[in-house]
C-alpha positions in Angstrom: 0.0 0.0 0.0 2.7 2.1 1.0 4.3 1.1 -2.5 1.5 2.0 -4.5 1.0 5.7 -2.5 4.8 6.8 -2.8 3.7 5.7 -7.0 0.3 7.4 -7.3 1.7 10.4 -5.1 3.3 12.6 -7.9 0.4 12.3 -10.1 -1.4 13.7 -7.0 0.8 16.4 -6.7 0.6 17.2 -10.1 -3.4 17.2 -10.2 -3.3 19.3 -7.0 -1.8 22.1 -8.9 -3.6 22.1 -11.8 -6.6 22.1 -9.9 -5.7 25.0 -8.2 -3.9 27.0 -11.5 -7.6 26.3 -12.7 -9.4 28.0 -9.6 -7.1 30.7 -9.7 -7.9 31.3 -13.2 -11.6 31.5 -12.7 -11.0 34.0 -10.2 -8.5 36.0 -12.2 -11.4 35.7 -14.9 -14.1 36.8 -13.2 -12.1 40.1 -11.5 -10.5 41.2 -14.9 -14.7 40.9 -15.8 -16.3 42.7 -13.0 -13.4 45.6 -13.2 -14.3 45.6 -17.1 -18.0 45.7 -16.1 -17.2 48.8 -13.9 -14.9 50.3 -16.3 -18.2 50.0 -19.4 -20.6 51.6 -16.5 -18.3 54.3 -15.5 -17.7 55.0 -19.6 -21.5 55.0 -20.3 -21.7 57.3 -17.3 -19.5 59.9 -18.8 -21.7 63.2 -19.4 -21.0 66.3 -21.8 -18.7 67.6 -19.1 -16.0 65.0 -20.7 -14.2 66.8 -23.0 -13.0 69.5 -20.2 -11.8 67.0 -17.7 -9.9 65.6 -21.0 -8.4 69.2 -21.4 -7.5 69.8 -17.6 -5.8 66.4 -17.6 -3.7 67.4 -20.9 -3.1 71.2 -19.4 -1.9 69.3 -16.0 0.2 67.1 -17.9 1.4 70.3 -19.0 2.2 71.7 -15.8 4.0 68.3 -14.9 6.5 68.7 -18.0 7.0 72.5 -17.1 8.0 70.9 -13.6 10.3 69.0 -14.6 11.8 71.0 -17.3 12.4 73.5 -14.1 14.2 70.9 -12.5 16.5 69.0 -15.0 17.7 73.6 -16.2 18.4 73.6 -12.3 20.2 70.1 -12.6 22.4 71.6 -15.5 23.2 74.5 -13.6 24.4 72.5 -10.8 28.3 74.1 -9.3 31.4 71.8 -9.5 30.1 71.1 -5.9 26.8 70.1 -6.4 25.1 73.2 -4.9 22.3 73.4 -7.2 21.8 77.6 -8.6 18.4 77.7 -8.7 16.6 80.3 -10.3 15.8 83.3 -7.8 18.8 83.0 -5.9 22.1 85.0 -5.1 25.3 83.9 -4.1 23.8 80.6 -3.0 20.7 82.2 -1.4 17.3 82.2 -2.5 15.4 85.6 -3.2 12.5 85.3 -1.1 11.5 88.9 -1.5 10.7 87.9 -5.5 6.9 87.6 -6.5 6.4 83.9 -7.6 3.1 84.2 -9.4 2.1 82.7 -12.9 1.2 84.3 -15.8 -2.0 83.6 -17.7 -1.1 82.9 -20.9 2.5 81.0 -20.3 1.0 79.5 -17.1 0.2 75.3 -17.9 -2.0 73.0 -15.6 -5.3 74.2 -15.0 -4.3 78.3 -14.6 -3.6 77.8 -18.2 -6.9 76.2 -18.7 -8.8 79.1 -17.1 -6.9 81.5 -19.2 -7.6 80.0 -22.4 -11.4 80.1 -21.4 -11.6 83.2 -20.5 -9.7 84.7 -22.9 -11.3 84.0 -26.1 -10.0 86.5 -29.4 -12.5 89.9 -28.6 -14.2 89.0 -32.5 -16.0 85.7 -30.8 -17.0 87.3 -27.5 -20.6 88.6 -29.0 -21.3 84.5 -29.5 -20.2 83.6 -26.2 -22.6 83.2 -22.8 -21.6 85.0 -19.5 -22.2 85.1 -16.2 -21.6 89.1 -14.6 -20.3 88.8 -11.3 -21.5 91.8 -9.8 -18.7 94.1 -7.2 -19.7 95.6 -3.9 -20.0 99.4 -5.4 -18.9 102.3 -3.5 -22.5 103.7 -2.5 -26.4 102.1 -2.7 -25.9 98.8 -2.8 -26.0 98.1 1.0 -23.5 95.1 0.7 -20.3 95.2 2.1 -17.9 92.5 1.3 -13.9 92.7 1.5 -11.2 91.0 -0.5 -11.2 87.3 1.5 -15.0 87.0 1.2 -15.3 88.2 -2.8 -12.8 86.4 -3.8 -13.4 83.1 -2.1 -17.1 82.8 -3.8 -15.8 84.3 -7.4 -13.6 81.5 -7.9 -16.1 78.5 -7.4 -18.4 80.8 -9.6 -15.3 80.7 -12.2 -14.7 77.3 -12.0 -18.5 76.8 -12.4 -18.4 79.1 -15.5 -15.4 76.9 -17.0 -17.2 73.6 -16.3 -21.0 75.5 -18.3 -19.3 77.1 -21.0 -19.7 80.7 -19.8 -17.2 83.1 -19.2 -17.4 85.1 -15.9 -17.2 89.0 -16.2 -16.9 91.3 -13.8 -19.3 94.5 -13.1 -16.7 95.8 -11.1 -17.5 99.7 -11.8 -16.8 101.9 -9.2 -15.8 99.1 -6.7 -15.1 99.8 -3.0 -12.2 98.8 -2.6 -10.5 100.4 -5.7 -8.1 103.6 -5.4 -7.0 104.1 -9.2 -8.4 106.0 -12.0 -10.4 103.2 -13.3 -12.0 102.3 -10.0 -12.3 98.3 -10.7 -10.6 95.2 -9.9 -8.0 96.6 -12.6 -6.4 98.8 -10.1 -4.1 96.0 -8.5 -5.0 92.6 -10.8 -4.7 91.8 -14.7 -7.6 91.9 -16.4 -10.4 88.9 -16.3 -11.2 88.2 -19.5 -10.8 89.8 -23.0 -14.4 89.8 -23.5 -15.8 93.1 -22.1 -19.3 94.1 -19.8 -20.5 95.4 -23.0 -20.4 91.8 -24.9 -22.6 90.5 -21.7 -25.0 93.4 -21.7 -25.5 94.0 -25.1 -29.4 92.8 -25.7 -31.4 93.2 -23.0 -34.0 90.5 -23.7 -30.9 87.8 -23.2 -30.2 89.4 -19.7 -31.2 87.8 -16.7 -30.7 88.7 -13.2 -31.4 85.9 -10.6 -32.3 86.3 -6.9 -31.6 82.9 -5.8 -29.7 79.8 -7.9 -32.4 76.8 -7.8 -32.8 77.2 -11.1 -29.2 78.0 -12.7 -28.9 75.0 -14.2 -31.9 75.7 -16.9 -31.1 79.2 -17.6 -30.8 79.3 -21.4 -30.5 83.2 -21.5 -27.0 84.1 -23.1 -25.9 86.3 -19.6 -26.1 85.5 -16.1 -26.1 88.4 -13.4 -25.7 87.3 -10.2 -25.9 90.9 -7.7 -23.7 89.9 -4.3 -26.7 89.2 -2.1 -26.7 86.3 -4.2 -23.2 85.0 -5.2 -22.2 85.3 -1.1 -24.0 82.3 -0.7 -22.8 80.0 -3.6 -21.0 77.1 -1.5 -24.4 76.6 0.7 -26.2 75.9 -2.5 -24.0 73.2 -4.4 -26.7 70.4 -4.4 -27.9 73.1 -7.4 -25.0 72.5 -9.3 -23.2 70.5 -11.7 -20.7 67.8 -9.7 -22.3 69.5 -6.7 -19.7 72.4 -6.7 -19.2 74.1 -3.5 -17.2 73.3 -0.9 -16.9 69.9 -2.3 -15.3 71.9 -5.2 -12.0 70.2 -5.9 -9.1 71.8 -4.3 -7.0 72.0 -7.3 -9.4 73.9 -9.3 -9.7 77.0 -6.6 -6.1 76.9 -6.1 -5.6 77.1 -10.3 -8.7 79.9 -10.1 -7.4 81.9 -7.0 -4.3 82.1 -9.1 -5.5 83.4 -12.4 -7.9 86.1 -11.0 -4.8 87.4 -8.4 -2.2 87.9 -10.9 -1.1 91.0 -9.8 -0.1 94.4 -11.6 3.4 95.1 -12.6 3.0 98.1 -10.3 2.4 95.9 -7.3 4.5 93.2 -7.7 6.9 95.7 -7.5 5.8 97.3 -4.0 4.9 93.3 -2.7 8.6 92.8 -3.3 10.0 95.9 -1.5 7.7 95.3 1.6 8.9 91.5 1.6 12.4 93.3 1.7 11.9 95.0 4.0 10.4 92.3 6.5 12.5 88.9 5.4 15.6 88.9 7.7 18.2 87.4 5.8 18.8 84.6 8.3 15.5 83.4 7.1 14.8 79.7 6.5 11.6 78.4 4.7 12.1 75.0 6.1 12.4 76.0 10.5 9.8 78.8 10.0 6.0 78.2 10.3 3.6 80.5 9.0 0.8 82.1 11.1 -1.7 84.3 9.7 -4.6 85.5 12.5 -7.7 87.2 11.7 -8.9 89.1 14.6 -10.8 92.7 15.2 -13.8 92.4 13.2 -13.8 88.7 12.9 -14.5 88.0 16.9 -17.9 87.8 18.9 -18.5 90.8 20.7 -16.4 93.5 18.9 -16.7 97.4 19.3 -15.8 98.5 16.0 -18.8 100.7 14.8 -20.0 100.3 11.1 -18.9 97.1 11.3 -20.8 93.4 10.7 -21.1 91.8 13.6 -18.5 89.1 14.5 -18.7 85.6 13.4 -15.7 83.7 15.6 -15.2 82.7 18.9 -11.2 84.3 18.6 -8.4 83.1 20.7 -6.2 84.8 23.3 -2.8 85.5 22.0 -1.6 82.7 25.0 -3.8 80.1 22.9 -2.8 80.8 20.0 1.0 80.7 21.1 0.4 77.2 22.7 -0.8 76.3 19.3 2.1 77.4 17.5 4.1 75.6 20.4 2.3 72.3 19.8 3.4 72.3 16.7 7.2 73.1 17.3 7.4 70.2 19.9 6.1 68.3 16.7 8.8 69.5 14.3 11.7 70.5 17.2 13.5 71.8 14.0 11.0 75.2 13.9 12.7 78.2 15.2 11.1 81.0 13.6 6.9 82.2 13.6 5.9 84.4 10.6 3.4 85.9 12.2 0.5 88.2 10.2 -3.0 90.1 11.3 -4.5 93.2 11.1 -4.9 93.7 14.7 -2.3 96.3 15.9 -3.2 94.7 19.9 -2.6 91.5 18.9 0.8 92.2 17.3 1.8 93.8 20.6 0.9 91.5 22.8 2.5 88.6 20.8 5.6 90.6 21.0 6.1 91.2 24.7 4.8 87.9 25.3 8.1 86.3 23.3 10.2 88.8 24.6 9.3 87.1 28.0 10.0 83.9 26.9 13.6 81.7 28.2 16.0 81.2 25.3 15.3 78.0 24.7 11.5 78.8 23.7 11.9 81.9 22.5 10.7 82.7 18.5 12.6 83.9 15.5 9.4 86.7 14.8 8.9 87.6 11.2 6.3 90.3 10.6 4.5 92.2 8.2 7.0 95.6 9.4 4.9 97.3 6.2 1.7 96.4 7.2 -0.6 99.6 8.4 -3.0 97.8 10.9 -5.7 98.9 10.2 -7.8 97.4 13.6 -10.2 95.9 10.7 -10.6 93.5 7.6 -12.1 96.0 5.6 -10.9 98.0 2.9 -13.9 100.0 2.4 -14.5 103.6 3.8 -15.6 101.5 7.4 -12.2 101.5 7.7 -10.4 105.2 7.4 -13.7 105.9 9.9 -12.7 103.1 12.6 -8.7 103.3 12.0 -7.4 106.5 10.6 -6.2 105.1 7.7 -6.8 107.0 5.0 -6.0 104.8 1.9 -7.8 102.2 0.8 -5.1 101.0 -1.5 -2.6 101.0 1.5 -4.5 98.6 2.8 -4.7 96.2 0.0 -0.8 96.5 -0.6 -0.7 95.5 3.2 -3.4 92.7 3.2 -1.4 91.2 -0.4 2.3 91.5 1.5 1.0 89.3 4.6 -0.3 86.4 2.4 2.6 86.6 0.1 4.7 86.7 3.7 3.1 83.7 4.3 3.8 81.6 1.4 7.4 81.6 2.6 7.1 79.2 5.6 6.9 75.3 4.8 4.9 74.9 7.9 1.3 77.0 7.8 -0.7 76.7 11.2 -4.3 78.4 10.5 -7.8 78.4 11.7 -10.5 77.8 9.6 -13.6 80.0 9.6 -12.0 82.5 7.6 -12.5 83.4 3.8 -8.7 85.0 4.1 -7.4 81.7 5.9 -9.0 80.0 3.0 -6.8 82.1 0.2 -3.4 81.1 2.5 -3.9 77.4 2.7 -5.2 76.7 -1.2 -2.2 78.8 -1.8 0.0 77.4 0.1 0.0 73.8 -1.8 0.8 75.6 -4.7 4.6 75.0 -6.1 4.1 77.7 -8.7 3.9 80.7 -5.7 6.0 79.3 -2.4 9.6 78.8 -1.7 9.6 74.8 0.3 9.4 71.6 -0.6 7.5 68.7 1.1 4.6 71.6 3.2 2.7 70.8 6.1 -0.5 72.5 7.1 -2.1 72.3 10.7 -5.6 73.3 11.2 -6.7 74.3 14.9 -9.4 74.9 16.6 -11.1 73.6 13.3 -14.6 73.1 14.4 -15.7 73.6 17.9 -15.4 77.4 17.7 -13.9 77.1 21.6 -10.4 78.1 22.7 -8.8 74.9 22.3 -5.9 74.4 20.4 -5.0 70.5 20.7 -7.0 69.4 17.9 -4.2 69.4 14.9 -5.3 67.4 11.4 -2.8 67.7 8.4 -4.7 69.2 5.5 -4.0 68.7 1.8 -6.8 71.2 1.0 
């Protein structure tokens, strides 16, 4: 028996495995069949919106081959001792007063993407549909709004635009917060779109002005005009829209958006770099600083400022939000140095003489804003030379611009959500086109409870 069992037992063997090769195939088979099943239902899916995906994908492969063109120039400019040059820097040194900010119509990725759709030749732009984004104006209109909040909701409306086939122009006449002889967005960013208010406006039977969005999606009139009681509230409203834009936007489309509507004027890039001068030490090191940017004054519960909206955040004492900052050093031990931004003058001074307090072993590196005019408010608008003395409104904006450029510097940002100007800093801050360290790292505190309590720390990507 034991004869015959040591004979038979190889062709047992052998059966063994085939019968399992066999199984194995069946399963391979039926996987490879279901994924093609998924594959056929997600391709029948695939609505009219498929040909822009196909051209953000190409204009982000884009983006990825201008990457890594920058990197293989750098490579070739590479010293006998492997110290890499890199563009923007001296004697060894980056530049981090320079403006890194890209141009519409050299930019790739989606910034290029938003360019080319907006910037159609002038000849087309009586065939083309609109939606008017209507400014905040000076006087009447009862609606104050400041830079954080407009922008925030224009660039879901762009990205919405993109994904519908409209182009979004702006009824920025006589807008509050300009100071320049045209008294529009013009005064400190490049234009919006070759195609003019005029080509939106220009028969009034294909106008339409909406007081709410539950029915934007069957509009068929050629322009949109959406006043700012109404486009304020675009994120609450995404079940109204196509992919449910909103806050479930995706991240990579506000970043690309935030950074074609902000591309700034010569004349500013050239006063944001002499302020960064002016407040970069030049011990500064991107990679042991974190970035800090606070919005106070007008933000908190319970503020005096007359003329004012009332506030909207339970804000923190300057000791919470230096344990915060702390909690976040004994994370990264390497962090030496706070860039530290707000438009609270009391807050600037306390923070100050609280660090000057400090033993040398937990003592900052400060980096501030030494341009930055305070105003006591977030507003721009004439609230502000009322409540602060200040008495110009584009002072303020160069200020406001300098402290979120300041903080692009940092590869640590510690913010607090709640807060349309937060929102700008932390899309931007992902962005390799505008800041100055690699491999970032974003903390969010006091992210939902509203209370002072800093311990609750989640790394965002967006």
């Amino acid at each position: 028996m034991a004869a015959l069992w040591a004979k038979q037992k190889p062709k047992l063997t052998v059966s063994c495995i085939a019968f399992i090769l066999i199984i194995v195939s069946l399963i391979g088979s039926f996987y490879i069949r279901s994924h093609l099943s998924i594959l056929q239902v997600t391709r029948d899916g695939v609505n009219n919106d498929r040909d822009e995906i196909l051209k953000e994908v190409i204009y982000s492969q884009r983006e990825v081959i201008h990457s890594q063109r920058e990197v293989i120039h750098s490579q070739r400019d590479e010293g006998n001792d492997g110290a890499a040059q890199k563009v923007g820097t001296k004697n060894g040194r980056q530049d981090f007063h320079k403006v890194r900010w890209p141009d519409g119509d050299t930019a790739g990725g989606t910034v290029g993407l938003f360019y080319h759709h907006q910037n159609p030749p002038v000849t087309d732009c009586d065939q083309k549909k609109f939606l008017v984004f209507e400014m905040p104006k000076k006087k009447g209109d009862g609606h104050t709004r400041n830079i954080g909040s407009l922008y925030s909701s224009m660039i879901m409306w762009l990205s919405w635009c993109q994904l519908n086939g409209r182009i979004l122009v702006l009824d920025d006449r006589d807008w509050q917060l300009a100071e320049c002889s045209t008294h529009n967005t013009e005064c400190y960013f490049k234009p919006i779109s070759t195609c003019k208010l005029s080509h939106a406006i220009s028969d009034e039977s294909q106008v339409l002005r909406i007081k709410d969005m539950n029915s934007l999606k069957t509009i068929s009139e050629k322009t949109i005009v959406v006043p700012p009681r109404v486009h304020a509230w675009f994120p609450i409203h995404n079940e109204q829209f196509t992919f449910k834009i909103g806050w479930f936007h995706p991240c990579h489309r506000l970043r690309a958006a935030l950074l074609y509507v902000w591309r700034p004027q010569p004349w500013l890039v050239d006063v944001l770099e002499d302020n960064l001068r002016a407040a970069i030490p030049p011990w500064f090191n991107p990679k042991t600083a974190l970035g800090m940017p606070v919005r106070a004054s007008d933000k908190c519960h319970g503020h005096d400022l007359h003329h004012s909206a009332g506030g909207e955040l339970h804000c923190l004492t300057f000791e919470v939000l230096m344990k915060a900052a702390r909690d976040v050093r004994d994370m990264y031990p390497q962090i030496d140095t706070l860039v530290f931004t707000t438009e609270d003058p009391k807050l600037v001074v306390e923070v100050k003489s609280w660090n000057d307090k400090q033993p040398a072993d937990r003592k900052w590196k400060m980096v501030y804003n030494v341009r930055d005019v305070m105003q006591g408010t977030g507003s721009a608008s004439a609230i502000t030379v009322a409540t602060s003395g200040v008495t110009s409104k584009q002072k303020i904006m160069e200020s406001a611009l300098t402290s979120l450029h300041l903080q692009l510097r940092p590869r640590h940002l510690l913010y607090r959500f709640y807060t349309s100007w937060n929102l700008m800093a932390r899309l931007l801050h992902d962005s390799d086109q505008v800041t100055f360290a690699e491999d970032r790292l974003k903390f969010a505190y006091d992210h939902l409870s509203g209370k002072p309590s800093a311990a609750n720390f989640i790394n965002y990507r967006c």
